[in-house]
N, C-alpha and C positions, 0 to 999 in steps of 0.2 A: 284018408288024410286029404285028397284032393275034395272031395265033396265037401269035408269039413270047414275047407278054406275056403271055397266057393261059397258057402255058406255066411261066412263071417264078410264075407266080400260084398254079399248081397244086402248085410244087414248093415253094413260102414257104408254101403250107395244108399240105405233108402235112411240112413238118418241123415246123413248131407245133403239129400236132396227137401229133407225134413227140415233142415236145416235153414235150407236155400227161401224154403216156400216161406218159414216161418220169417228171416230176414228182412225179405222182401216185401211179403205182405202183411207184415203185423208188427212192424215197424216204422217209425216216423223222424226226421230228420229237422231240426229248426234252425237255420242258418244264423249268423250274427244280426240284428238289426231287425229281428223278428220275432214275433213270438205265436202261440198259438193257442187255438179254443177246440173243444170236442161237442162234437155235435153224436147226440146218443138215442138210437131209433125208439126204442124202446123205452127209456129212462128220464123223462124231460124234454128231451131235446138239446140246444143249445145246453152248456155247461159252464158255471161262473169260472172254475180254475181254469190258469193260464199257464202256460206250460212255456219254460226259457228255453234257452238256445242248448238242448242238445241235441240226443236221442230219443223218444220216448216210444213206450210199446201200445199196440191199441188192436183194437179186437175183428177183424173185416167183419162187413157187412153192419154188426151193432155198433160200432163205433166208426164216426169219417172225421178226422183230423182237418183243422180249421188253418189254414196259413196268415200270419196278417203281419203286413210291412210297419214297424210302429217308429222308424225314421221320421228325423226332421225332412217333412215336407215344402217345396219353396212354390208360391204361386202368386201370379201378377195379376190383379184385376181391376181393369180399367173402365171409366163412367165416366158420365158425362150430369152435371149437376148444378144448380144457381146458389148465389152467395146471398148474405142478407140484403145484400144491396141491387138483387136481381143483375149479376154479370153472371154470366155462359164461364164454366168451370171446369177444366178437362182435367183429370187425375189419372193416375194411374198409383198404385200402392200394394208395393211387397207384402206378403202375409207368410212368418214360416211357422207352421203350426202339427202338431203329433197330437194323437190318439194316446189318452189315457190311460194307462196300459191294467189300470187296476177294473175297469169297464169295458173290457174289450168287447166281451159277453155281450152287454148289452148296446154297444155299438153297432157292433155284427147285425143285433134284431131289428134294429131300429133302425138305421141307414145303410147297413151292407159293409162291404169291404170299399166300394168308392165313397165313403163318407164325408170325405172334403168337397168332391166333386156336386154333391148334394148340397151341402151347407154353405161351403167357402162365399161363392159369388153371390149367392142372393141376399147373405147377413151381410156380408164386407158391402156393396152396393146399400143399403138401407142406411149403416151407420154412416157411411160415408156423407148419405145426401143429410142426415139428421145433423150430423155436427158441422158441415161446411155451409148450412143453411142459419146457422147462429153468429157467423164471422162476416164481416164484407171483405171485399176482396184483395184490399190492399193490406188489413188485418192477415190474412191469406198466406201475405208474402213476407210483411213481417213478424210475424208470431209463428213462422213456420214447426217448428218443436213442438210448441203449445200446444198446436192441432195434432200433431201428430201425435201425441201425447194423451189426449182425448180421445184421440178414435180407437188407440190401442188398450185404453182402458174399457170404453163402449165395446168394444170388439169381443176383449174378453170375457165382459159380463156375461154377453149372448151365448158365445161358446160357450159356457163353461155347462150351460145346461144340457150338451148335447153331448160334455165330456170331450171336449176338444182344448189340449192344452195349446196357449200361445207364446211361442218364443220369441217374437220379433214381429212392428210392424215399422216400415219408411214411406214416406211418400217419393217414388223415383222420378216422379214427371208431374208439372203442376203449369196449365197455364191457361190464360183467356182468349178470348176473342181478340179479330186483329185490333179494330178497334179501339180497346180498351187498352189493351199492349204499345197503339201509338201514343194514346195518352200519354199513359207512366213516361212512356221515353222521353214525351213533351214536356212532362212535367219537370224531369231530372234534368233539361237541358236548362229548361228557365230557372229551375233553382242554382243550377249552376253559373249560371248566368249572373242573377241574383247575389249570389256569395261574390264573385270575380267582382263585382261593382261596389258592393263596399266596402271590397277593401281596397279596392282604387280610392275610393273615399278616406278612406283610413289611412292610406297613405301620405295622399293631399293632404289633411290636418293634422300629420307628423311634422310633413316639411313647410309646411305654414307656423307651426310652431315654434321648428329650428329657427326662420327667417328671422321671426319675433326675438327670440332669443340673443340668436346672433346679432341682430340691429342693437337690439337694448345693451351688449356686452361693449360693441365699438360704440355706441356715446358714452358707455361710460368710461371706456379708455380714452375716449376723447378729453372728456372732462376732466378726468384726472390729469392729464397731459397738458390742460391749457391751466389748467391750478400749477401745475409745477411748473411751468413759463413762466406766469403771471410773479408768482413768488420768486424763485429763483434764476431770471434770466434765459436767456438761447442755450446756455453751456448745453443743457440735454437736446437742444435741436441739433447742434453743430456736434454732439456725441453720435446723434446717430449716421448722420449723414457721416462721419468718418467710418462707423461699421460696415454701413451702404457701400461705400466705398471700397473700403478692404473685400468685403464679399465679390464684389463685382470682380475686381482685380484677379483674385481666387479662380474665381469662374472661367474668367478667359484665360488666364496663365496657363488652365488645365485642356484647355479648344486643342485638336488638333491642329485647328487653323488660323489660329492666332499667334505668330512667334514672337510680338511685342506690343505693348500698350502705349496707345498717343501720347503724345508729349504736351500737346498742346492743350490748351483753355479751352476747347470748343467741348470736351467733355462734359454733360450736363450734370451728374453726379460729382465730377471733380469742381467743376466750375462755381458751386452754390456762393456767395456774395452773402456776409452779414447784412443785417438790416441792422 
């Protein structure tokens, strides 16, 4: 009985360790955000299927398991480039871009696992200088989208031959020589300048306008005034000076520092004499 168990003991260690071997090495694990290619000593070589994120089993030696990152990748590459109008152009431009996951195969052959590292800077610098070289550079600053717009579209053209998908491109940083920079500022003060000035102007022959107006209103209150004399007498002169009058009175009744109104003649408002 003891042998017997000894027995079945020896053959439960050497399948777990059968177990263990097989696990370990004929076994392959693809994390989230990755996927993988088989590379087959014997049978082609590299291998079109791609294999998802789990487990998968592979053969040592004839088969080596391919790891590849196929995450959105972010990368800044910055240049130095002239405008149509020959200005000095300093750029910098986000690119966030992923490997085609239907091609990984032939990514792997063709550029390796650093595949952006190969492509990104020298395509994104080419398009860069090709499309910033059709704009001057005031264009530059206002048609900003526009360009940016066209470089992501040139951008992806190129990729797309190498199997490089594009998610996004921005321009983060865009500017000229100082030079050119004092200009713009010179520019923007003198138009500034410019706008402030006419409409000082503008203003002037607002209140140039009112004056006219207002002159032309009192002659013709005037006129009207001296028609209504001429026809009907002083009654409306001596009407108003009594308003004149009451107002006046009004006004001061309400002074603090006034507790009574003269008596006398010397008042010029009271005092007015018919003609």
């Amino acid at each position: 009985i003891m042998a017997q168990l000894l027995n079945t003991l020896r053959v439960a260690g050497l399948g777990a360790g059968l177990a263990g071997f097989v696990g370990y090495n004929c076994l392959f694990n693809v994390d989230p955000g990755r996927r993988a290619i088989k590379f087959k000593r014997f049978q082609g070589g590299i291998q079109p299927q791609v294999y998802d994120e789990r487990t998968h089993p592979f053969i040592p030696f004839f088969e080596t398991p391919i790891i590849m990152d196929v995450r959105t990748r972010p990368r800044s590459v910055k240049t130095q480039t002239a405008s149509k109008d020959l200005q000095n152009v300093n750029l910098t431009l986000r690119v966030l871009s992923k490997p085609d996951i239907q091609h990984l195969a032939e990514i792997y052959q063709r550029l390796g696992p650093d595949y952006d590292e190969r492509v990104l800077p020298s395509m994104v610098n080419e398009v860069l200088k090709g499309t910033v070289a059709q704009y001057n550079a005031d264009q530059l600053l206002t048609q900003r989208d526009k360009v940016s717009l066209e470089i992501r579209q040139n951008l992806k053209d190129r990729l797309d031959s190498f199997n490089i998908l594009l998610d996004d491109v921005s321009i983060t940083h865009l500017n000229f020589s100082k030079d050119f920079s004092r200009a713009i500022e010179d520019k923007q003060v003198a138009s500034q300048q410019a706008e402030r000035a006419k409409f000082i102007v503008m203003k002037a022959e607002q209140e140039r306008r009112a004056s006219v107006v207002q002159a032309e209103g009192d002659a013709e209150a005037a006129d009207l005034v001296a028609k209504a004399i001429h026809k009907f007498g002083p009654g409306l002169v001596m009407m108003k000076k009594i308003e004149t009058a009451k107002d006046v009175s009004e006004t001061l009744a309400r002074s603090r520092n006034i507790t009574y109104l003269p008596s006398n003649k010397q008042g010029v408002l009271l005092n007015l004499k018919q003609q």
